[in-house]
N, C-alpha and C positions, 0 to 999 in steps of 0.2 A: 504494500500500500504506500502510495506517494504522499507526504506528511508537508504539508503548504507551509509549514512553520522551520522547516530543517535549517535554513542558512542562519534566522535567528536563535535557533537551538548551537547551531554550531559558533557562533560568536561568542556567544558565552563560554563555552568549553575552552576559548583561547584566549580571552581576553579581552579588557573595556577599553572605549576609545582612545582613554587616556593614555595606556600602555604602547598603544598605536602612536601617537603623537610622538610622547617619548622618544621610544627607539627612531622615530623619524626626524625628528628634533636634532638629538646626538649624530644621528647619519649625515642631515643637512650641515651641522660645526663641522662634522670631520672632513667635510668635502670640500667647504672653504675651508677653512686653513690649511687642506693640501694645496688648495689653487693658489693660496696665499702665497704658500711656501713657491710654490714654482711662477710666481712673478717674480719674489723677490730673487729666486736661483736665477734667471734670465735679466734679472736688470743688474745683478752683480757679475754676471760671463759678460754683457757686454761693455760693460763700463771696464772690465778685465780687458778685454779686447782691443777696447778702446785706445787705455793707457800704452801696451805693448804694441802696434801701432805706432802712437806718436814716437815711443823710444827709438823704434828700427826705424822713424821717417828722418830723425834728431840724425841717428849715426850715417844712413844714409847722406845727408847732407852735409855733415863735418868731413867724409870720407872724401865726396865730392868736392868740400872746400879745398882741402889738404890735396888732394892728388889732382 
């Protein structure tokens, strides 16, 4: 026999809104401050990039002043 009431029988058996929220709450932090983390990993490589760059364009041009 098909019981009209089953999904709300089975909600219960799992858990209240709130528990739902929760875990999705905590899911949503964890996933910004991973994204966090990888803006600030990408704006630190380039600014990395950046600096070493200007050093080898520096030695570049002292080599070319010199010879």
């Amino acid at each position: 026999m098909i019981n009209p009431n089953r999904s709300l029988e089975r909600k219960s058996v799992t858990g209240n809104g709130k528990d739902y929220f929760l875990s999705s709450f905590i899911f949503l932090l964890a996933s910004c401050f991973s994204f966090v983390l990888d803006v600030a990993r990408y704006a630190v490589e380039q600014t990395k990039n950046k600096l070493l760059n200007n050093q080898i364009k520096s030695v570049q041009d002292l080599m070319t002043d010199l010879g």
